[in-house]
C-alpha positions as CSV (number, residue, x, y, z in Angstrom):
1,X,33.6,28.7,28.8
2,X,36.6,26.9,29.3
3,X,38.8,24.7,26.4
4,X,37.7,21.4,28.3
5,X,34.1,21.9,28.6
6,X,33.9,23.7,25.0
7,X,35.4,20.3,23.8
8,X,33.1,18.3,25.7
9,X,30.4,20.3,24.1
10,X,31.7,20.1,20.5
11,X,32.3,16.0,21.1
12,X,28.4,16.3,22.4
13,X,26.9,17.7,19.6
14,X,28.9,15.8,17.0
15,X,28.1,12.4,18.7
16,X,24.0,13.8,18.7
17,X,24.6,14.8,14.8
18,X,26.1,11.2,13.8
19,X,23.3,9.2,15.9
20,X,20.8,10.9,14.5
21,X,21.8,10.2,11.1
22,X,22.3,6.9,11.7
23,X,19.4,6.1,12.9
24,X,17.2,8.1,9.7
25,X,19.8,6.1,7.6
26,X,18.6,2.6,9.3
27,X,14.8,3.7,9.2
28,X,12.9,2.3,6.6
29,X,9.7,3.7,5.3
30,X,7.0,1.2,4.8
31,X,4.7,1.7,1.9
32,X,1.5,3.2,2.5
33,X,-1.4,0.8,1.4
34,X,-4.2,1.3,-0.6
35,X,-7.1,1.9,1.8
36,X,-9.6,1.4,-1.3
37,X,-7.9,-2.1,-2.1
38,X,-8.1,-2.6,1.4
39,X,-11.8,-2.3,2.3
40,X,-12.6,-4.1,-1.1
41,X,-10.6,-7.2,-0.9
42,X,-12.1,-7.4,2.9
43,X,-15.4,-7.3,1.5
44,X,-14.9,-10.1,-1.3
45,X,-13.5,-12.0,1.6
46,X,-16.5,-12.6,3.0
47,X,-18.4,-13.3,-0.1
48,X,-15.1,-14.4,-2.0
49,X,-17.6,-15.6,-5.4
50,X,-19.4,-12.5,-5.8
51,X,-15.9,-10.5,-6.8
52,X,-13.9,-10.5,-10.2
53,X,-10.5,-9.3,-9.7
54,X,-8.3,-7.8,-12.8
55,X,-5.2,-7.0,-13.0
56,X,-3.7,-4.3,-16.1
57,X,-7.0,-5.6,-17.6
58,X,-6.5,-8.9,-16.9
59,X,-9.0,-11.5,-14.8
60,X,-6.9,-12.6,-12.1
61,X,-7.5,-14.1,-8.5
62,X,-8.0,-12.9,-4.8
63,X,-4.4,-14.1,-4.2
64,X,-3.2,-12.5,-6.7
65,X,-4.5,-9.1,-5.8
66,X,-3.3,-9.7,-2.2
67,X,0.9,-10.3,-3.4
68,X,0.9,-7.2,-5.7
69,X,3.3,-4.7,-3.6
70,X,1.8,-1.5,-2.9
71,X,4.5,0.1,-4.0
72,X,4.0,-0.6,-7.9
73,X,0.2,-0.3,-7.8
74,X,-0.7,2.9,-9.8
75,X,-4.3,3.0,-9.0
76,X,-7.4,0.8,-8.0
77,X,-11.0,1.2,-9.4
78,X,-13.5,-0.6,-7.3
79,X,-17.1,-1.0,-9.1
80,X,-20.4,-1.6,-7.4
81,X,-23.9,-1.8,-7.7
82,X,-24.8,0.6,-10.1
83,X,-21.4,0.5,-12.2
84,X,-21.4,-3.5,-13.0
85,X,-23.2,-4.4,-16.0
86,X,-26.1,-6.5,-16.1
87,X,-23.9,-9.4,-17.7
88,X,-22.1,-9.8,-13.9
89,X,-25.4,-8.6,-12.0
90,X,-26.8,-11.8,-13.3
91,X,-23.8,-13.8,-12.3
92,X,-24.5,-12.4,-9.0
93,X,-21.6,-10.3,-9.0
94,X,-21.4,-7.2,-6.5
95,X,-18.2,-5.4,-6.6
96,X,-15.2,-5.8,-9.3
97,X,-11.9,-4.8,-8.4
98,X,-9.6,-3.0,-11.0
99,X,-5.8,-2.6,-10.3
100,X,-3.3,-1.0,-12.6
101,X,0.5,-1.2,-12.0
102,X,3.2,0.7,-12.9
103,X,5.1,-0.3,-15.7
Protein backbone atom coordinates (compact mmCIF):
# COMPACT_ATOMS: atom_id res chain seq x y z
CA UNK A 1 0.00 0.00 0.00
CA UNK A 2 1.30 3.22 -0.88
CA UNK A 3 1.63 6.61 1.70
CA UNK A 4 -1.25 8.35 -0.35
CA UNK A 5 -3.77 5.67 -0.34
CA UNK A 6 -2.80 4.56 3.33
CA UNK A 7 -3.66 8.28 4.20
CA UNK A 8 -6.75 8.15 2.30
CA UNK A 9 -7.63 5.11 4.33
CA UNK A 10 -6.69 6.54 7.72
CA UNK A 11 -8.69 10.03 6.81
CA UNK A 12 -11.68 7.28 5.81
CA UNK A 13 -11.85 5.56 8.84
CA UNK A 14 -11.52 8.56 11.10
CA UNK A 15 -14.21 10.53 9.27
CA UNK A 16 -16.58 6.99 9.68
CA UNK A 17 -15.50 6.98 13.53
CA UNK A 18 -16.46 10.80 14.15
CA UNK A 19 -19.91 10.47 12.14
CA UNK A 20 -20.83 7.75 13.81
CA UNK A 21 -20.44 9.27 17.11
CA UNK A 22 -22.13 12.08 16.21
CA UNK A 23 -24.91 10.79 15.21
CA UNK A 24 -25.32 8.26 18.67
CA UNK A 25 -24.46 11.68 20.45
CA UNK A 26 -27.63 13.50 18.55
CA UNK A 27 -29.94 10.32 19.00
CA UNK A 28 -32.26 10.46 21.69
CA UNK A 29 -33.88 7.56 23.31
CA UNK A 30 -37.59 7.94 23.86
CA UNK A 31 -38.99 6.42 26.91
CA UNK A 32 -40.67 3.27 26.69
CA UNK A 33 -44.37 3.52 27.87
CA UNK A 34 -46.21 1.57 30.14
CA UNK A 35 -48.17 -0.89 27.96
CA UNK A 36 -50.42 -1.74 31.22
CA UNK A 37 -51.25 2.21 31.62
CA UNK A 38 -51.73 2.10 28.13
CA UNK A 39 -54.48 -0.56 27.57
CA UNK A 40 -56.15 0.83 30.80
CA UNK A 41 -56.51 4.44 30.22
CA UNK A 42 -57.80 3.20 26.54
CA UNK A 43 -60.37 1.25 28.22
CA UNK A 44 -61.69 4.03 30.73
CA UNK A 45 -61.77 6.16 27.62
CA UNK A 46 -64.48 4.57 26.36
CA UNK A 47 -66.42 4.28 29.56
CA UNK A 48 -64.51 7.40 31.14
CA UNK A 49 -67.09 7.18 34.63
CA UNK A 50 -66.58 3.71 35.39
CA UNK A 51 -62.59 4.40 36.23
CA UNK A 52 -61.00 5.92 39.44
CA UNK A 53 -57.57 7.02 38.83
CA UNK A 54 -54.90 7.55 41.87
CA UNK A 55 -51.96 8.81 41.81
CA UNK A 56 -49.05 8.06 45.00
CA UNK A 57 -52.49 7.21 46.70
CA UNK A 58 -54.09 10.05 45.65
CA UNK A 59 -57.71 10.29 43.60
CA UNK A 60 -56.77 12.11 40.64
CA UNK A 61 -58.19 12.53 36.96
CA UNK A 62 -57.86 10.89 33.43
CA UNK A 63 -55.79 13.94 32.47
CA UNK A 64 -53.91 13.73 35.03
CA UNK A 65 -52.83 10.19 34.46
CA UNK A 66 -52.22 10.95 30.77
CA UNK A 67 -49.30 14.11 31.60
CA UNK A 68 -47.34 11.93 34.08
CA UNK A 69 -43.97 11.29 31.98
CA UNK A 70 -43.16 7.71 31.73
CA UNK A 71 -40.07 8.29 32.68
CA UNK A 72 -40.85 8.94 36.50
CA UNK A 73 -43.67 6.34 36.82
CA UNK A 74 -42.36 3.51 39.06
CA UNK A 75 -45.13 1.16 38.59
CA UNK A 76 -48.92 0.89 37.62
CA UNK A 77 -51.52 -1.44 39.39
CA UNK A 78 -54.68 -1.83 37.31
CA UNK A 79 -57.69 -3.50 39.39
CA UNK A 80 -60.64 -5.29 37.92
CA UNK A 81 -63.51 -7.18 38.48
CA UNK A 82 -62.72 -9.39 41.12
CA UNK A 83 -60.03 -6.99 42.95
CA UNK A 84 -62.55 -3.81 43.36
CA UNK A 85 -64.43 -3.83 46.42
CA UNK A 86 -68.06 -3.99 46.63
CA UNK A 87 -68.06 -0.18 47.77
CA UNK A 88 -67.03 0.85 43.88
CA UNK A 89 -68.86 -2.30 42.32
CA UNK A 90 -71.95 -0.56 43.46
CA UNK A 91 -70.80 2.74 42.07
CA UNK A 92 -70.51 0.82 39.02
CA UNK A 93 -66.94 1.05 38.90
CA UNK A 94 -64.96 -1.62 36.62
CA UNK A 95 -61.29 -1.02 36.67
CA UNK A 96 -59.17 1.45 39.08
CA UNK A 97 -55.94 2.59 37.96
CA UNK A 98 -53.02 2.82 40.47
CA UNK A 99 -49.73 4.76 39.58
CA UNK A 100 -46.76 5.33 41.75
CA UNK A 101 -43.91 7.72 40.83
CA UNK A 102 -40.53 7.97 41.70
CA UNK A 103 -39.70 10.20 44.24
Amino acid sequence: MKLPNLKLFVTTIFTLGVMTFVNAQQAKTKPQENSLLVAALKKSQESPSKSLFYIDNVESTFDAVKKVPSENIKNVMVLTDDKIKKKFKEKGITQIVMVNTKK
